[in-house]
C-alpha positions as CSV (number, residue, x, y, z in Angstrom):
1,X,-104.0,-5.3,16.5
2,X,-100.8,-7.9,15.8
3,X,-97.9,-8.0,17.4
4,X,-95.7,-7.8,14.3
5,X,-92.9,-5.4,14.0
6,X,-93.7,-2.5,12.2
7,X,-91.2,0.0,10.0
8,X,-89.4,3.3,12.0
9,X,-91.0,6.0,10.9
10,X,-88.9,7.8,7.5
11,X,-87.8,11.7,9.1
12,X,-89.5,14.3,7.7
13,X,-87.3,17.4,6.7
14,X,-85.8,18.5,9.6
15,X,-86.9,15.9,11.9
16,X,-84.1,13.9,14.0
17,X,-83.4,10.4,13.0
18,X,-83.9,7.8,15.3
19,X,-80.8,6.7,17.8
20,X,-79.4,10.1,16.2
21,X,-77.1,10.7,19.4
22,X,-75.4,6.8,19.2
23,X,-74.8,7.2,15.6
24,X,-73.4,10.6,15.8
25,X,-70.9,9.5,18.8
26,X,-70.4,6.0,16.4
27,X,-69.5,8.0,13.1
28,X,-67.5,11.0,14.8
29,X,-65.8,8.8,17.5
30,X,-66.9,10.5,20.4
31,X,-67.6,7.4,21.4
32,X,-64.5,5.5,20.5
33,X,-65.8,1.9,21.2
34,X,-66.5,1.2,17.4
35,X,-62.9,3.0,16.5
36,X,-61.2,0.6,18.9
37,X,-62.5,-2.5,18.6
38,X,-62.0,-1.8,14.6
39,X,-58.4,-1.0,15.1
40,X,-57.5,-4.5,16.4
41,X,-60.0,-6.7,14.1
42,X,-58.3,-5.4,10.6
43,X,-55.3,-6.6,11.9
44,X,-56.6,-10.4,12.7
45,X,-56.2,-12.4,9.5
46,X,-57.9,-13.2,7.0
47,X,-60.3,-12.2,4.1
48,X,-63.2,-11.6,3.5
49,X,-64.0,-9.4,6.4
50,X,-67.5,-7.8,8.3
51,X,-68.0,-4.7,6.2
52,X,-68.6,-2.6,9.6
53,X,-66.2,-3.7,12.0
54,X,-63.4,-5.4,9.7
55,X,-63.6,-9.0,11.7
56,X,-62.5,-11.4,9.2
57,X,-64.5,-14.6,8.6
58,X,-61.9,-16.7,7.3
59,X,-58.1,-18.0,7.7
60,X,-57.0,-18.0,11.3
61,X,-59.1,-15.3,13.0
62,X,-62.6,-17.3,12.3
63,X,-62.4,-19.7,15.3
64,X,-61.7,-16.6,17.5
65,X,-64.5,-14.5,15.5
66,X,-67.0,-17.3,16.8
67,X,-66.0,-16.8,20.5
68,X,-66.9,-13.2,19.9
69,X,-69.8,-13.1,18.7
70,X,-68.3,-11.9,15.2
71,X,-68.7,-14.7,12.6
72,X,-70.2,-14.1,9.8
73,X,-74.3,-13.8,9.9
74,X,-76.2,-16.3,8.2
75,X,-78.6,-13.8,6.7
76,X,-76.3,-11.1,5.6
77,X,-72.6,-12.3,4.9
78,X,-71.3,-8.8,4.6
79,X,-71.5,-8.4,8.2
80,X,-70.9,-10.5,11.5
81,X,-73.6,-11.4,14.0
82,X,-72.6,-8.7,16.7
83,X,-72.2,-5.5,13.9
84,X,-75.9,-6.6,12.4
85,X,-77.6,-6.7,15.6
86,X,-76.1,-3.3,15.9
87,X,-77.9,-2.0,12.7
88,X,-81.2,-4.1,13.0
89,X,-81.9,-2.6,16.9
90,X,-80.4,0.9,16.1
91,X,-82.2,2.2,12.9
92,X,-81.2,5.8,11.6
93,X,-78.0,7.8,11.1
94,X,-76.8,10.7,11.1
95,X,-75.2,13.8,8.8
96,X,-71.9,14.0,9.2
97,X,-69.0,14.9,7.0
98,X,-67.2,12.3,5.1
99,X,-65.1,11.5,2.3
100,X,-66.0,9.1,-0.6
101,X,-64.1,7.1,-3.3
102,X,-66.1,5.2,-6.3
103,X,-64.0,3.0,-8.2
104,X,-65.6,1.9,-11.5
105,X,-64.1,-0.5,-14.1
106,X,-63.6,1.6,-17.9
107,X,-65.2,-0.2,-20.7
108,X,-66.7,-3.1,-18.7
109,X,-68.5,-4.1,-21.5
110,X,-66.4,-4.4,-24.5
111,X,-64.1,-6.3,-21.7
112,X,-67.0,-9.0,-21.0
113,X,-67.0,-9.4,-24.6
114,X,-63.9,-10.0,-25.2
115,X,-63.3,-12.9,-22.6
116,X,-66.1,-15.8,-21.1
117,X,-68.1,-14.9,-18.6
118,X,-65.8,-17.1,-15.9
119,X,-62.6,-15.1,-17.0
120,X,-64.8,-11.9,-16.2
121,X,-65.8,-12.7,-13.2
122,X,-62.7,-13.9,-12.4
123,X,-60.8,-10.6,-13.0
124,X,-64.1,-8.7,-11.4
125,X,-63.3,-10.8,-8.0
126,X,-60.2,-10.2,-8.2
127,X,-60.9,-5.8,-8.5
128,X,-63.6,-6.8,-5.6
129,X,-60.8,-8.6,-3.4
130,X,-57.9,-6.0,-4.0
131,X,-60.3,-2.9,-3.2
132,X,-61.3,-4.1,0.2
133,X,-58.1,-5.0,0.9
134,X,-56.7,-1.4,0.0
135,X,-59.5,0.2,1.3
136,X,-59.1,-1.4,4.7
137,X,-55.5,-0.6,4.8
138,X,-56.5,3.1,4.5
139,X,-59.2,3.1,7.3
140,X,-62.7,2.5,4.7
141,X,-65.7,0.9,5.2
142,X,-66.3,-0.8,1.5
143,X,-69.3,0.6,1.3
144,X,-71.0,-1.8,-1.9
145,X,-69.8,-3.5,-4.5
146,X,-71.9,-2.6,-7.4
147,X,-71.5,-4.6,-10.5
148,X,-68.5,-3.4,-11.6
149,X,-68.1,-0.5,-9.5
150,X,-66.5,-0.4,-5.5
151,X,-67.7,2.8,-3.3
152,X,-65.5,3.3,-0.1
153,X,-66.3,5.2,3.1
154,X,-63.9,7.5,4.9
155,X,-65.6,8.8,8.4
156,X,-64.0,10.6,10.7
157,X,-64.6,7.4,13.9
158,X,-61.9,5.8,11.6
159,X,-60.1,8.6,9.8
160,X,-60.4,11.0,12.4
161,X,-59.5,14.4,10.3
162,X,-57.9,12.9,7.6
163,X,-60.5,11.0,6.1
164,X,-60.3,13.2,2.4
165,X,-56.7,12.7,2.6
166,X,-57.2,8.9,3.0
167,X,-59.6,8.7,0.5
168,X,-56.9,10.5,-2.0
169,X,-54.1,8.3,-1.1
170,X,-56.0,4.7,-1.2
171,X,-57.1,6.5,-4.8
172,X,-53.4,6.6,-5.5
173,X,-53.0,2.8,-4.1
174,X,-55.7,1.4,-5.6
175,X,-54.6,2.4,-9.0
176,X,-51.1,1.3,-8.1
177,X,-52.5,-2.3,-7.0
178,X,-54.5,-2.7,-10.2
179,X,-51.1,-2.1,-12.3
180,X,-51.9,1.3,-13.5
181,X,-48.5,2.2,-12.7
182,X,-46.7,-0.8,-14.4
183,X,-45.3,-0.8,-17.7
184,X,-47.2,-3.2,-19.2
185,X,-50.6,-1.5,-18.4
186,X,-52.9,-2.4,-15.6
187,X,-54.7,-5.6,-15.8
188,X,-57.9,-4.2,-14.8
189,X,-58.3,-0.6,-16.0
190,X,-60.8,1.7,-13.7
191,X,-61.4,5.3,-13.2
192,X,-62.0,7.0,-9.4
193,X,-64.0,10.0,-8.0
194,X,-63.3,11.5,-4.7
195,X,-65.6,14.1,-3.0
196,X,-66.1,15.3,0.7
197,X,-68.7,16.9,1.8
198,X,-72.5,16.8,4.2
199,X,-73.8,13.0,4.0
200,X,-76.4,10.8,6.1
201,X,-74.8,7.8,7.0
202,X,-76.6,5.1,9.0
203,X,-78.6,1.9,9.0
204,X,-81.3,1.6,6.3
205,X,-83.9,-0.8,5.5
206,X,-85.6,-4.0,6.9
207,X,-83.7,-7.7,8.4
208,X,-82.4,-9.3,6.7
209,X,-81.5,-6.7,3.9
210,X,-80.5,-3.8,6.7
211,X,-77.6,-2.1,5.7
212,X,-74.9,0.3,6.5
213,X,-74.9,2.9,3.6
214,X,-74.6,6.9,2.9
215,X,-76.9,9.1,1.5
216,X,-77.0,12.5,-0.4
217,X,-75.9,14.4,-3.0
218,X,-72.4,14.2,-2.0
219,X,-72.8,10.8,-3.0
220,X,-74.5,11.2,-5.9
221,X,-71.6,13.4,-7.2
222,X,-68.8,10.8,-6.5
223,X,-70.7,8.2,-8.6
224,X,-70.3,10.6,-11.6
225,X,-67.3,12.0,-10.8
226,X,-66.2,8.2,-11.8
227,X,-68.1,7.8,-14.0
228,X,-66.2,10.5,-15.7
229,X,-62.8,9.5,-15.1
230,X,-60.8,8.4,-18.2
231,X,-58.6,4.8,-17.5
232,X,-55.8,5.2,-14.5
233,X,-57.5,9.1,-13.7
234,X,-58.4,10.4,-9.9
235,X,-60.9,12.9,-10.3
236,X,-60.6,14.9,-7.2
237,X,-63.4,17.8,-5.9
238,X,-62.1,21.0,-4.8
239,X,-63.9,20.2,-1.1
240,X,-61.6,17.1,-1.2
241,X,-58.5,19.2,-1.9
242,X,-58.9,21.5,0.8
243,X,-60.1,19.0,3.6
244,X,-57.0,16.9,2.9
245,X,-54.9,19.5,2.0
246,X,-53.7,18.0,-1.2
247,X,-51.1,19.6,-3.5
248,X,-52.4,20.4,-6.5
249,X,-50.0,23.0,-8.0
250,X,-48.9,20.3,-10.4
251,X,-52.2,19.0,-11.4
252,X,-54.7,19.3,-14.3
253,X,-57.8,20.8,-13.4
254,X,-61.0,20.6,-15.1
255,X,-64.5,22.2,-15.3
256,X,-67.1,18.9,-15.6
257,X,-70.9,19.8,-16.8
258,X,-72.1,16.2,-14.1
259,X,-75.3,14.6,-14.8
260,X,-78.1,16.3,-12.6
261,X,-75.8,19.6,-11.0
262,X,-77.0,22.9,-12.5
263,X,-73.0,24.3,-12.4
264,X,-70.0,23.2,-13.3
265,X,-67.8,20.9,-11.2
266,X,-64.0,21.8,-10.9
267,X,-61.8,18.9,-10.6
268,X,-58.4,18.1,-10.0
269,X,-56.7,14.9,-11.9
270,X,-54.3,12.8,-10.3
271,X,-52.7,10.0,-11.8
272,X,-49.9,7.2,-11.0
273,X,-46.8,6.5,-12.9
């Protein structure tokens, strides 16, 4: 027998996940540490911040980051030291409800053809840098950045019970920020999905590679939802509408056949002008 660490055990169906109960109280915020200390950080300057707790590792909050035990960690620069020891010693999740926003960038690849490959990821830093930035302004955890594609994370710890509303109004910004709404046409056209709905949300995989993520087909769905959306379009689920409450009585709806989902999907389109 060695003493090396070995993998939690994956939950079966039905089974509990591990450190269920701290992840519920973490997610809902019934236990309003993580809400708290969250509130204060995204308000210390400056980019790029810990993708859990919103500490920024740069500008004037680093030094102060380092006396708490929140600069960024060496193995895994999307999160400081404190939030990763967090995920690495508290392995599982929990299903909660949640909102979800997928950003994706329309016609990525005739655009990297177009311009060099420095321009493109130029203008894809840039998308990467303005997401986060809206997305932390509306109470998000940026989720991933995915090639060209951003996926934010509206729980109700952060959101409390407007986290579908949130999602839909830092659509509405994010399509503003990226010029969608300017005469001259955005500089960086994308499309958005936003569904709520039943997802496990928790800490997945093994140091240094651990990470904060959601699963499920609620997910699944929001991925395609913008994958579907034409340039400057908000697809929006019916679940989202009612959890936010959205008006809709101007809005185009629409019936989507989605990848993988035996019926049809109505949507609601929102757009910025």
């Amino acid at each position: 027998m060695t003493n090396e660490p070995t993998t939690p055990p994956t939950p079966g169906p039905g089974e509990a996940s591990p450190n269920e109960g701290m992840w519920r109280g973490l997610l809902l915020g019934t236990d309003p540490r993580y809400a708290r200390a969250r509130g204060w950080l995204k308000h210390v300057p400056s980019e790029p911040r810990c993708k859990m707790c919103a500490a920024p590792f740069g500008g004037l909050g680093k030094p102060l980051m380092r006396l708490l035990h929140r600069d960024r960690w060496a193995k895994n620069p999307l999160y400081c030291t404190l939030c990763f020891n967090v995920l690495d010693a508290h392995h599982g999740g929990a299903e909660i409800e949640a909102s979800f926003l997928f950003a994706d960038v329309r016609g990525s690849t005739a655009l990297a053809e177009g311009i060099t490959p420095t321009e493109f990821r130029r203008q894809l830093n840039r998308f990467y840098d303005t997401a986060a930035r809206v997305l932390v302004e509306h109470d998000a955890i940026v989720d991933k950045f995915v090639g060209d594609e951003v996926i934010g994370l509206f729980i109700p710890a952060l959101a409390r019970e407007a986290h579908a509303a949130q999602a839909v109004e830092a659509a509405r910004e994010l399509l503003k920020a990226t010029g969608h709404a300017d005469p001259d046409g955005p500089w960086l056209p994308i499309g958005i999905g936003v569904h709520t709905g039943v997802a496990f949300i928790g800490s997945v995989g093994q140091p240094p590679v651990t990470d904060l993520t959601a699963l499920g087909d609620v997910v699944n769905t929001t991925a395609r939802l913008a994958s579907a959306a034409a340039t400057g379009e908000i697809l929006v689920t019916q679940a989202a509408v009612d959890a936010s409450h959205f008006e809709t009585t101007s809005l185009e709806r629409r019936e989507l056949e989605l990848k993988g989902k035996r019926e049809v999907t109505p949507v609601f389109v929102v757009t910025v002008g």
